[in-house]
N, C-alpha and C positions, 0 to 999 in steps of 0.2 A: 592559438590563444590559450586552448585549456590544457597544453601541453606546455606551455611556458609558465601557466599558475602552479601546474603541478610538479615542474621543476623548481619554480622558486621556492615552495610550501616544502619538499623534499632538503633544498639548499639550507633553509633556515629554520628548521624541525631538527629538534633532538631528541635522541632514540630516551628512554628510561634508564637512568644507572642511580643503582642504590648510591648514600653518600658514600667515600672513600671513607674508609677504616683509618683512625688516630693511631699515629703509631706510638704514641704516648699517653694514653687516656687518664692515667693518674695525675700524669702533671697539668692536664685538661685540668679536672674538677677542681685545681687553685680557683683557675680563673684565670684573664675573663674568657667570658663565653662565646664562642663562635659567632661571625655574622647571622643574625636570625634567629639563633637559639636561645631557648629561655631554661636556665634553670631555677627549683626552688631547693633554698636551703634552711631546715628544720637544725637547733640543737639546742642541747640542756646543757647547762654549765651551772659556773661558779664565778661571777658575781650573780651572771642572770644567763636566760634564757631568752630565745628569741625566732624568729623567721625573717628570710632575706626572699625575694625576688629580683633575679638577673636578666637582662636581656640585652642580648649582644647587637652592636649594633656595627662595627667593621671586628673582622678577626682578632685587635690588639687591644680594643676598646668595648666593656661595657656600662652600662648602667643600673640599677637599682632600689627598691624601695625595699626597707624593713621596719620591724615593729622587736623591741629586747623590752622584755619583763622584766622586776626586780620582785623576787616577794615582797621583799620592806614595802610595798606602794606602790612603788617607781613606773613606769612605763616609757619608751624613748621611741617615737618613729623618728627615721633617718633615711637620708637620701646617699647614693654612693656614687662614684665614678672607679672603675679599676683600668688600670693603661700597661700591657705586655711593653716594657721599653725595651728587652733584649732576650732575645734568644739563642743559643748557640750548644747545640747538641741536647745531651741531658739537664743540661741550666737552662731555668726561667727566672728572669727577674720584674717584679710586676710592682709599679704606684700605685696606690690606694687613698681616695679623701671621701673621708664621711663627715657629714654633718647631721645633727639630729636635734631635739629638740626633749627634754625630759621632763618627763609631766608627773603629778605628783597624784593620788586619789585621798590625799587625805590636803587639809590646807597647811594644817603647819608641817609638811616636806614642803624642801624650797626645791622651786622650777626653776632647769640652769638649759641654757645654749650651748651643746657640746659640738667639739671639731675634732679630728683623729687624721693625720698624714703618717702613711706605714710604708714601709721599703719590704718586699720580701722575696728571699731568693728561694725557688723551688727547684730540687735535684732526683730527677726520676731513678732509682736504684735500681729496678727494672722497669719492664713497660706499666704493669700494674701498681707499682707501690712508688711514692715520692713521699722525701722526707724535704720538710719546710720550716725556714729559721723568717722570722719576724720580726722587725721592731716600730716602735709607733712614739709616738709624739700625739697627749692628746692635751685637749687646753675645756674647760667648765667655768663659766661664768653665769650670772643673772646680772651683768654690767654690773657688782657693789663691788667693792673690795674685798669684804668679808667673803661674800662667796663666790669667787675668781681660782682657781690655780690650774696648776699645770704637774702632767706627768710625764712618764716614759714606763713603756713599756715593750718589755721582749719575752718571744714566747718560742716553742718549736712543738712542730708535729707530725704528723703521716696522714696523707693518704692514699687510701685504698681504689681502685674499680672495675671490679669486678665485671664480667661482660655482662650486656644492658645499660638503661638508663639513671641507675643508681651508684652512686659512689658514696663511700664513710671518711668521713676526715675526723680528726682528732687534735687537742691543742693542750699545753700546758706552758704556765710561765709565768713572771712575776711581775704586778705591778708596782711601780713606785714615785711618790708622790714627797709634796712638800708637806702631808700628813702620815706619812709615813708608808710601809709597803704590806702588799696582800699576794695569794698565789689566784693567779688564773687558771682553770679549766674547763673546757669543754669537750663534746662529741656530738656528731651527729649524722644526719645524710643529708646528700644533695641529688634531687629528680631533677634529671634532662630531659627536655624535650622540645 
């Protein structure tokens, strides 16, 4: 009997293996985030600045909560979904929906409901460095007319990761609207863990 527990316990026991090594770690830190893992991503930019929190929940699929400052007042928590829909060597191509909610600290800035759907393809140049082309679709409303419209916007950038739980991404790019256009950028890091 304690020869059959101790065989079973042996049969269905697994020894300790560190995780397996990415053999692409730059195109990792696009996103999304491996089953289980959580990253947070810190950056400063140009409209605003902001924090993301990711948490992967199958290999292809994560999810997310963030918080983007405006100086102007501004502040926008947002919720995200990112989906890997294709892989195939050095290409990654990944959906992206964020929705958020922009809030104003003074009264006369007006509060809008903003949505963002982005296509992006990521191309690892080596195992450490991916360069990445973006476009997005975003739409800002508070339901009036007056304050309703819609953009597009396309950006490109690099990232970097270096060995460890840090990686640096980088963006720049244009956006443009039914008020006309502005330049986008950003930098910052992303902690895995």
């Amino acid at each position: 009997m304690i020869a059959a527990l101790i065989a079973a316990a042996a049969a269905v026991g697994t020894p300790f293996a560190p995780p397996a090594e990415d053999p692409l770690p730059a195109l990792s830190a696009l996103g999304p985030q491996p089953v289980g893992r959580t990253a947070l991503t810190l950056w400063a930019g140009r409209p605003y600045h902001g924090a993301r929190l990711d948490h992967g929940l199958w290999d292809a699929l994560d999810v997310g909560i963030g918080l983007d400052v405006w100086p102007e007042g501004y502040y926008r928590p947002t919720v995200q979904a990112r989906v890997r829909a294709v892989v195939s060597g050095p290409f990654q191509l990944t959906f992206r929906g964020t929705v958020g909610r922009l809030l104003a600290s003074s009264p006369t800035l007006v509060e809008t409901t903003d949505g963002e759907l982005a296509l992006q393809l990521g191309f690892a140049l080596v195992p450490r460095l991916s360069a990445f082309a973006e476009g997005s679709l975003l739409g800002s409303t508070d339901f009036s007319r007056e304050h309703t419209a819609g953009f597009t916007q396309l950006q490109g950038g690099l990232a970097f990761a270096p060995p460890g739980p840090v990686s640096l991404i980088a963006s720049a790019g244009v956006l443009q609207g039914s008020r006309g256009s502005r330049t986008v950028a950003s930098g910052g890091a992303a902690f895995r863990f």
